[in-house]
N, C-alpha and C positions, 0 to 999 in steps of 0.2 A: 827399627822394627818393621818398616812399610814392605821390606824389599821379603820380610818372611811373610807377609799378611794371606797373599793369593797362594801360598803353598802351602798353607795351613788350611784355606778357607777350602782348597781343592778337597781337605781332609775330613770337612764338616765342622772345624770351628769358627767362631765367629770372633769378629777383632777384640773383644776385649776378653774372649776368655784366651787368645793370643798371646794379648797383653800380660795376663795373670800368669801364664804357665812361664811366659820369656823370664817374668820377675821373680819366679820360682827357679827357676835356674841358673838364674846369675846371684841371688841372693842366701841358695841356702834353704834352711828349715824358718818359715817365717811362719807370724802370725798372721790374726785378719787385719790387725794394724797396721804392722807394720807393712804388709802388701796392699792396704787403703792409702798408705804416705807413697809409696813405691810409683804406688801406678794413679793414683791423683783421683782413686775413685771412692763413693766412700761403704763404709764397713758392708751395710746389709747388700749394695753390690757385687763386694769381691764373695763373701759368702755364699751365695747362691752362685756365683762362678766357681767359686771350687767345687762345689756339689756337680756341675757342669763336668769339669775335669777332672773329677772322682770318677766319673759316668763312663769317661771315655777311656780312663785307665792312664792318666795322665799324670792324675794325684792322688797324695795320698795323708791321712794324718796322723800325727803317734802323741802320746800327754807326756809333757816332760818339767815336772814340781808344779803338777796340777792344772799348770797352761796350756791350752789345746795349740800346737805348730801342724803347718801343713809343709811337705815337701814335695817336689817334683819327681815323677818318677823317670826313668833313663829314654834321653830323646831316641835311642831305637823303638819307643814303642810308639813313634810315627810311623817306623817301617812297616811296622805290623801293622798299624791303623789301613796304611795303602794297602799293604795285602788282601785283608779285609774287607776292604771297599772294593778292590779289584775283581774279588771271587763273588762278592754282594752283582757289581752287576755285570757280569759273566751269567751270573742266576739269570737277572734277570732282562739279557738279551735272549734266553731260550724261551722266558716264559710271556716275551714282549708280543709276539706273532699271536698266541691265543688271545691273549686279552684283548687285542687291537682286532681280532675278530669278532671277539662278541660285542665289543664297545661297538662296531660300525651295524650290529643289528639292533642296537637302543639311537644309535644316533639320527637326530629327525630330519638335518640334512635339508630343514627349510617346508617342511611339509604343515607342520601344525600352524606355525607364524611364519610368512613370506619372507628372507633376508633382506636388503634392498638395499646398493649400492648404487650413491651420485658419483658421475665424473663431468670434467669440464674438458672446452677445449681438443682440439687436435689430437691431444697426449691422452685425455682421455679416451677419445677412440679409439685409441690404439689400443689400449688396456683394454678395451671392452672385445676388438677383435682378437687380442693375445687371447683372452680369456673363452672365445667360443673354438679357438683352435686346441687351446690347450683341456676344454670339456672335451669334443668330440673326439680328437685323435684317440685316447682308451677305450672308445666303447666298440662293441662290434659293429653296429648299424652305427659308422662315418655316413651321417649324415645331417644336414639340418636345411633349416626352412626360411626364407625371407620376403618381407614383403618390402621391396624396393619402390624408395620415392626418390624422384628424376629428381624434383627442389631438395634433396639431402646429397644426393649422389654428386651435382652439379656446384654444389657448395665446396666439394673437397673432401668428400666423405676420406678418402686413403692416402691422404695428404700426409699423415702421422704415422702411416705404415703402409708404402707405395710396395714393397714385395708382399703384400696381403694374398692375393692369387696365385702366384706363383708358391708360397710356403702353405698354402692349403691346397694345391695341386699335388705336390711334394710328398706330403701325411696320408695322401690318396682318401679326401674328405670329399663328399658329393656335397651337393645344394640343389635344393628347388627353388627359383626364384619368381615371386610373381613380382611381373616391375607394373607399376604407375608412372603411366607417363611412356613415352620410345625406350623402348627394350637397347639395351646393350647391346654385344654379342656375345655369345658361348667362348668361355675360355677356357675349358676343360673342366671333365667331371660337374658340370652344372646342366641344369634343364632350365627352361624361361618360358614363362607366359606371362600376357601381357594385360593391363587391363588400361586404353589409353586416354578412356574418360574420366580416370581419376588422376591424370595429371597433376603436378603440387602439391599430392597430398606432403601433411608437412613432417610427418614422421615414421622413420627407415627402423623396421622389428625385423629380430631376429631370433628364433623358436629354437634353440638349440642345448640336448642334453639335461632334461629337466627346468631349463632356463628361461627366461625373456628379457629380451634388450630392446629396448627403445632411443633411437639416436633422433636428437630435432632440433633445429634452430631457435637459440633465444627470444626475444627484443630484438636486441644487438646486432643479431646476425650471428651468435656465436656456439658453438657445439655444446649442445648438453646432452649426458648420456645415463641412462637407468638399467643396471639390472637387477632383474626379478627372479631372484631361487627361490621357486616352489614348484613343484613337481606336478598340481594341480593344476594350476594355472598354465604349464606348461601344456599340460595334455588338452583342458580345452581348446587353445591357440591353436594346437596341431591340427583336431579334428576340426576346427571351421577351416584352416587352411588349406586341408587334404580335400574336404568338400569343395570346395572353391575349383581348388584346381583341377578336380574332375569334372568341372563345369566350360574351364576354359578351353580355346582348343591351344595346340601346339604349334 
């Protein structure tokens, strides 16, 4: 029976009313009995399966010298069943696009309660820069905002994703960067101010697409990383950073 189970299940039913229709078919016009000995389940189970399989057009029952039998009805009306299911969602690939519009104007998307995702490690970072390349590349303002600190940078910040620059060069994604601590150099599409009395500070954010990411050094010495979806939060970030950096010069 195992090797029918996922080609039935594809159909909407479920293994035991699988069970019960296969034992209908190989046995004939049975009872609830004797499809309870059949299929090892017992009576008030298979009955509420048949009713199942009456539903789908599966089965069927007729009284014969006053005993209720149930019989199977003809495995083409699997065919039909796909059919059916076929044109069901054919429907509803046309009618997926509206819904998935209006569902995205209910959806809060981190606004009312902040989301907030930990990561560790290297591989986390990585994750965290997949994840601001993969926010910003869709929107129209490619862009986002960082405040770099030399003690995070100098630790291995792109150790887990050394083509980081290069693959946000690429998306043609801007950066404003205030760095703590000696500034870098410009590697394209980026701006840099500098602020170098706050050297060490001990944690590298970054303000990007409703977002914030916090990357820092454990105890350990070892990468921990946060981000913050809310949209609130995001925009105060922004505006003390915009402020900021019309204070710095270039």
């Amino acid at each position: 029976m195992e090797r029918y189970e996922s080609l039935f299940a594809a159909l909407g039913l479920a293994p035991k009313e699988t069970k019960v229709y296969l034992s209908l078919v190989k046995e004939g016009p049975s009872s609830v009995r004797q499809l309870a000995v059949a299929t090892g389940m017992n009576r008030g189970t298979v009955y509420d399966l048949l009713k199942e399989l009456q539903a789908h057009g599966l089965a069927r029952f007729y009284n014969a010298e006053t005993r209720q039998y149930f019989v199977a009805e003809s495995p083409k009306r699997l065919e039909e069943m796909l059919v059916e299911k076929e044109a069901s969602l054919h429907k509803a690939t046309h009618e997926l696009s509206s819904v998935v519009s209006q569902l995205e104007t209910l959806y809060d998307g981190g606004d009312r309660q902040p989301i907030v995702r930990m990561y560790e490690g290297a591989d986390g970072v990585r994750q965290i820069l997949e994840d601001v390349l993969a926010s910003v590349e869709p929107i129209s303002d490619k862009e986002y905002y960082v405040y770099s600190s030399s003690a995070v940078r100098n630790a291995g910040l792109y150790v887990g994703y050394p083509n980081y620059t290069k693959d946000r060069i690429e998306k043609g994604i801007h950066v404003k960067n205030i760095s703590f601590g000696k500034s870098g150099k410009a590697a394209g599409l980026d701006e840099r101010r500098h602020v170098e009395s706050a050297a060490g500070a001990p944690t590298y954010v970054l303000m990007y697409a409703g977002k914030v990411a916090n990357i820092f050094l454990d105890g350990r010495g070892e990468f921990m990383g946060l981000i913050i979806d809310n949209k609130a939060m995001y925009e105060t970030q922004r505006v003390l950073f915009l402020e900021l950096w019309s204070r710095l010069s270039s």
